[in-house]
N, C-alpha and C positions, 0 to 999 in steps of 0.2 A: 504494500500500500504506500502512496508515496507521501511522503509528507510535505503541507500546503505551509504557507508562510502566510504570517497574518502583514495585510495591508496597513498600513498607518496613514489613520485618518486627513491627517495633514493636507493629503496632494489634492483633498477633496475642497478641503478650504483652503487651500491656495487659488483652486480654479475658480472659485468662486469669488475669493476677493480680485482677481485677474476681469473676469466679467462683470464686475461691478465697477470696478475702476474702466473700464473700457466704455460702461456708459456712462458713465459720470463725464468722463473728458468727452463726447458724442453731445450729450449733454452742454456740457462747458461750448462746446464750441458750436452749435448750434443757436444759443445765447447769445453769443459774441455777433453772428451775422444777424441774429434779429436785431439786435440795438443798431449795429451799422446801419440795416434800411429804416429805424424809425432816426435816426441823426442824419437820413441824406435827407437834403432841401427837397422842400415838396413846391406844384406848382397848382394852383388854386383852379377849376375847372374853367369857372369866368373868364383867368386870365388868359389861358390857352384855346380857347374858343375864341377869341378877339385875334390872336394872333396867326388865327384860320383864316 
């Protein structure tokens, strides 16, 4: 019979903090371009129809 070797739980909460961290930065930086398009200048409907 052969004998099994116990896993240690570790690599399981490694992978896990790994995928969390992964969204987190996913996350992070999804953030970061939302704020960039509400900080870009906007143009008012009015004034771009006048400019037609």
């Amino acid at each position: 019979m052969p004998a099994y070797e116990l896993r240690s739980g570790g690599d399981v909460k490694n992978k896990k903090q790994s995928v969390a961290d992964l969204k987190y930065r996913r996350l992070t930086e999804l953030n970061a371009r939302l704020k960039e398009d509400l900080d870009r200048p906007r143009v008012k409907v009015s004034e771009a129809a006048m400019s037609y």
